[in-house]
C-alpha positions in Angstrom: -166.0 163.2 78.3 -168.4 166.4 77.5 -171.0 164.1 75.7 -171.8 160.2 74.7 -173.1 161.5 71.7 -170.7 160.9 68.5 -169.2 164.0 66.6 -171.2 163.7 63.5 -174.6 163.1 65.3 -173.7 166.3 67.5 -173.1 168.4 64.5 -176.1 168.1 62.7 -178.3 168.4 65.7 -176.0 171.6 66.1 -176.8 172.3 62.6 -180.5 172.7 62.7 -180.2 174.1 66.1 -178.5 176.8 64.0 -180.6 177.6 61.4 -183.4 178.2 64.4 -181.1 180.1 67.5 -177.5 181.3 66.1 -176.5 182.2 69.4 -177.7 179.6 71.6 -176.2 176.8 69.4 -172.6 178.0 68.6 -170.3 175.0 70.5 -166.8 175.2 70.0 -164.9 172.5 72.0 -166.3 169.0 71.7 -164.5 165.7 73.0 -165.5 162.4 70.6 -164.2 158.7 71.0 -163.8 156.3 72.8 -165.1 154.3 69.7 -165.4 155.7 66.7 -167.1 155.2 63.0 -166.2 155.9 59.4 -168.9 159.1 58.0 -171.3 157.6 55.7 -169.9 160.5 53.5 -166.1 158.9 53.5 -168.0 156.1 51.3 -168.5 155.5 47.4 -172.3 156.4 46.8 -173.4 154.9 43.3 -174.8 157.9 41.0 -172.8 160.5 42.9 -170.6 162.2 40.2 -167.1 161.7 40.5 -164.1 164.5 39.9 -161.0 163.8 38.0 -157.7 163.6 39.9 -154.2 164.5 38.0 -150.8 163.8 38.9 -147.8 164.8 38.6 -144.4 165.0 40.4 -142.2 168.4 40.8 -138.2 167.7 41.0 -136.3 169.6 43.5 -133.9 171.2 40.5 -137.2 173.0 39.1 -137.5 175.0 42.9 -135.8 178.5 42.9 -137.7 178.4 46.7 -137.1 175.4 47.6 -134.1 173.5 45.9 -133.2 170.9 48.4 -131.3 171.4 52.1 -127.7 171.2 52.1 -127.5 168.4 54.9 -126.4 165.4 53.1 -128.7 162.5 53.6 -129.4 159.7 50.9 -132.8 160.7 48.7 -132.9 164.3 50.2 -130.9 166.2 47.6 -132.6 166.1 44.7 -135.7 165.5 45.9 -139.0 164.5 43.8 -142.4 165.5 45.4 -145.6 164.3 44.7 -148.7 166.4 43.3 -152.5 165.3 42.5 -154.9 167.6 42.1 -158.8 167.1 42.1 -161.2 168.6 40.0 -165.0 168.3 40.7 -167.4 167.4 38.0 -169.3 169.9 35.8 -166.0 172.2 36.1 -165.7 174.8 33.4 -162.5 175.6 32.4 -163.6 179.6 32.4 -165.1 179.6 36.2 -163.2 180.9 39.1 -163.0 178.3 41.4 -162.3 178.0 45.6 -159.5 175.5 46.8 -158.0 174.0 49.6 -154.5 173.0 49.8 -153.9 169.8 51.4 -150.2 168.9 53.1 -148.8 165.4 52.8 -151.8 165.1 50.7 -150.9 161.6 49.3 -152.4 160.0 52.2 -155.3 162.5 51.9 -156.0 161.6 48.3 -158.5 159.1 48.5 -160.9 159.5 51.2 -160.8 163.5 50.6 -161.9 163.1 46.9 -164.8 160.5 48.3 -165.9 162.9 50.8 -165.7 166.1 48.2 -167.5 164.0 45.6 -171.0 163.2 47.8 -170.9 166.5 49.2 -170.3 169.0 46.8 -173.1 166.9 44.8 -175.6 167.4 48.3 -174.4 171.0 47.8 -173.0 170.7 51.6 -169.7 172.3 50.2 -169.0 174.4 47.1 -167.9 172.8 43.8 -164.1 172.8 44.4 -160.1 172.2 43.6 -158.1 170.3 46.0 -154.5 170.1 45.5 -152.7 167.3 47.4 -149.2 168.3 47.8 -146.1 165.9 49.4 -143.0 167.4 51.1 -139.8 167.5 49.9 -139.3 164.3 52.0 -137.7 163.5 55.5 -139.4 164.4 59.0 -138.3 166.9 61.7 -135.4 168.9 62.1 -132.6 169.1 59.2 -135.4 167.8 56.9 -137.0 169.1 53.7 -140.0 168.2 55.4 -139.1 170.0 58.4 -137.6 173.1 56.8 -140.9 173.3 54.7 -143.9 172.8 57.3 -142.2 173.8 60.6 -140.6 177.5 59.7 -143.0 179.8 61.3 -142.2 182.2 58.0 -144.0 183.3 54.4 -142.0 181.1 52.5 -143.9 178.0 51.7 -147.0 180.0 51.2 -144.7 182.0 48.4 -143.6 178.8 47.2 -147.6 177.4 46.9 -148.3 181.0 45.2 -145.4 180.7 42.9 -144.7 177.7 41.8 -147.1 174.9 42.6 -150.4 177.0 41.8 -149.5 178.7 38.3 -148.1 175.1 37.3 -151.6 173.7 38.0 -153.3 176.6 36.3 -151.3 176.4 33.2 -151.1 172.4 32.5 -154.6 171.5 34.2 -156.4 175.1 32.8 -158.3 175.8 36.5 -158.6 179.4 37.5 -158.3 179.8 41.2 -159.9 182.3 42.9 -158.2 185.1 44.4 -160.8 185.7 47.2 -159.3 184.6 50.5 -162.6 183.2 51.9 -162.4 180.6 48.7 -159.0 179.2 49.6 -158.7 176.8 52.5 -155.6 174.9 53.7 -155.1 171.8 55.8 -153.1 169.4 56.7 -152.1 166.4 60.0 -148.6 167.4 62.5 -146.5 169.9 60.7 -148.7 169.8 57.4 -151.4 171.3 59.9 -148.6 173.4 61.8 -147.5 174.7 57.5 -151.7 174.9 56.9 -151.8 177.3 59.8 -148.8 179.1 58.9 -150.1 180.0 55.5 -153.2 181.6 56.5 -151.3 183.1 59.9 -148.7 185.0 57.6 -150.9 185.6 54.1 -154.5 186.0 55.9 -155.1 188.2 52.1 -154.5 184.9 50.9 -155.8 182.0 53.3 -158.7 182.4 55.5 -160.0 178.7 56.2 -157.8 176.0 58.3 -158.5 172.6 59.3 -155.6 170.9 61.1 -155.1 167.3 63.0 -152.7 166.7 65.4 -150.5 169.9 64.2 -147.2 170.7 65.6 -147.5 173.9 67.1 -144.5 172.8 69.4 -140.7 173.6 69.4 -139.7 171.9 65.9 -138.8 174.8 63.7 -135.2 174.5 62.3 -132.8 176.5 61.4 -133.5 178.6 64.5 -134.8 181.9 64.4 -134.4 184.7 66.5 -137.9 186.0 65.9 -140.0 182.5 67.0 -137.1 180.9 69.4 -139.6 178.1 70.1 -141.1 177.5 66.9 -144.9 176.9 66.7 -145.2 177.4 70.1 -144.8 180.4 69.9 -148.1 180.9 68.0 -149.7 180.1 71.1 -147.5 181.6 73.7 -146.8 185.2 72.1 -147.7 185.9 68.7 -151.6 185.0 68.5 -152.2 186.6 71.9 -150.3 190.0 71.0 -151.1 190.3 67.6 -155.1 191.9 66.3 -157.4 189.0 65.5 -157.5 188.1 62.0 -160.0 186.7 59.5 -159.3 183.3 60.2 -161.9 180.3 60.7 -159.5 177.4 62.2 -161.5 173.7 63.1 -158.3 172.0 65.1 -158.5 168.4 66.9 -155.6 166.7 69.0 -155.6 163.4 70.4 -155.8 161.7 74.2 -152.5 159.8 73.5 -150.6 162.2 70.8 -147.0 162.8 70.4 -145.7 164.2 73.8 -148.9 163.9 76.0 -147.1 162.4 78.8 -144.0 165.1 78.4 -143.6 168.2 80.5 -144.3 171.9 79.2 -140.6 172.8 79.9 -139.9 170.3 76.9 -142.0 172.6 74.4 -142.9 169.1 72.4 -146.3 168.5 73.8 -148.6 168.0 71.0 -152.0 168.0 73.7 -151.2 171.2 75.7 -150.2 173.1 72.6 -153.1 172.4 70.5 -155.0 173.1 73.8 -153.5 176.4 73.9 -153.6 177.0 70.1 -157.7 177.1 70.9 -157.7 178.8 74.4 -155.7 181.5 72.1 -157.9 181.7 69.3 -161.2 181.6 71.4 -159.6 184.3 73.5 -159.0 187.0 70.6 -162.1 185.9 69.4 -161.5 183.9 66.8 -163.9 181.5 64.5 -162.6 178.0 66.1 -163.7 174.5 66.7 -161.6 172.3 68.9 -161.7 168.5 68.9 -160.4 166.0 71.6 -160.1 162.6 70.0 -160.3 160.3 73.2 -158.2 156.8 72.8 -156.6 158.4 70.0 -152.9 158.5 68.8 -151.3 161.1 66.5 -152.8 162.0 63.2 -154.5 159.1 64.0 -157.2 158.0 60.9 -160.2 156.3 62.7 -160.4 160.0 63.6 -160.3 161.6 60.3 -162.7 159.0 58.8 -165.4 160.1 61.4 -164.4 164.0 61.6 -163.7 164.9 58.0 -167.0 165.3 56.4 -168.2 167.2 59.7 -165.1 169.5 59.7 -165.1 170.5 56.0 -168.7 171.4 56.3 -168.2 173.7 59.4 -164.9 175.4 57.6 -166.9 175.9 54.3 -169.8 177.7 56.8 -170.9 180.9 55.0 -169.4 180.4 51.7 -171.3 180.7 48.6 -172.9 177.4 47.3 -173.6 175.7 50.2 -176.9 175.0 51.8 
């Protein structure tokens, strides 16, 4: 372990280390656990203004993108996904605002709209949109889910662009803004492996990616020629041979995630690729934060309650509106 001190405690004394020596206080692999404690900012603060969330569910039939896989399983074709989307309080229907994009955000929904609440009022973050967006359903291979989050590809950042955003805009009446550094994207195992994807391929579109536990293994199906091994591939090949670009990315694996104990042959180790993912990044010189969640399992939540608040605020770094 690199230090007894807890994540949150480290990053504020990194903080005003910051605002004193830039380059003496810039840290970018910490290792946190083995206990671990909710952020004071994942609780309800009486007097804090609260956002309003709306939901709403997208059917399968309504995708020209994504209309449903062909491999018959019960519940997979049609599909219904699940949308909520959060907007802080004070918003003006006529301002420009920044986002984030949130994968398998159901089970985000709640503590993320806690945590944006206190600190958007403590001015720690901007005043911003979150949309929480479900798959189309099933894990893995020859799933919607799969097919969605784990094609190293464009296509669900065109489906986000196309069809999810201008739906949003038009029924809820929020203008997103088109400035890259204002749109963030994050998500836990493939939604983190789709967060990265979206800013990897559209970096005119996504600049700011938080991601727990992601699946930047071998999990990408169909196959295609041009990433034979999936995600892995971002850390094998395409990050090290490609120019760096804008991207800030905060990551964090776990001791006991899927595949630690599996071999690299296997290409389905979650602990060496996200371990590679930041050896990459730091390599080509990248904005990154790396995480190592001892006694921790996979996406595992006793880690995002203590991380979140910490990890927003570091991905948000620099943008306009924050202290």
């Amino acid at each position: 372990m690199k230090s007894p001190i807890p994540f949150v405690r480290r990053f504020l004394f990194l903080s005003v280390l910051a605002a004193a020596a830039p380059a003496l206080a810039e840290e970018t692999d910490f290792t946190i656990g083995p206990d671990y404690t909710d952020a004071p900012e994942t609780k309800v603060r009486p007097g804090v203004p609260t956002g309003e969330v709306h939901q709403f569910v997208m059917e399968s039939k309504d995708s020209a993108i994504y209309p449903g896989i062909a491999k018959k399983q019960p519940g997979v074709v049609p599909y219904q996904r699940k949308v909520a989307v959060y907007v802080p309080a004070g918003h003006r229907p006529t301002k420009e605002m920044p986002f984030i994009i949130v994968q398998d955000g159901m089970g985000y929904k709640d503590l993320m709209t806690r945590v944006l609440d206190n600190m958007i009022a403590e001015k720690r973050l901007p005043a911003m949109v979150a949309v929480f967006i479900s798959s189309g359903g099933g894990d893995s291979k020859g799933s919607q889910r799969g097919l969605e989050y784990d094609t190293v590809s464009g296509t669900y950042t065109r489906f986000i662009e196309q069809e999810v955003l201008p739906k949003i805009s038009k029924d809820h009446k929020i203008r997103f803004t088109t400035n890259p550094e204002g749109r963030a994207t994050m998500g836990g195992s493939s939604g983190g492996a789709a967060a990265f994807t979206m800013a990897w391929f559209h970096p005119e579109l996504y600049r700011r990616v938080l991601t727990y536990s992601g699946t930047y293994v071998d999990q990408q199906f169909p196959e295609n020629p041009e990433s034979p091994n999936g995600a892995w591939e971002y850390h094998e090949k395409l990050i090290p041979a490609a120019e760096r670009k804008p991207l800030r990315v905060w990551l964090e694996v776990s001791e006991k995630d899927n595949g630690w104990d599996k071999e690299e042959k296997t290409h389905h180790n979650w602990v060496l690729a996200n371990q590679r993912m930041a050896a990459a990044l730091k390599a080509k010189g990248y904005a990154c934060r790396y995480v190592f969640a001892a006694n921790a399992g996979h996406v595992d939540r006793k880690v995002t309650r203590q991380t979140l608040p910490a990890a927003l605020e570091w991905l948000w770094q620099g943008y306009p509106g924050t202290r």
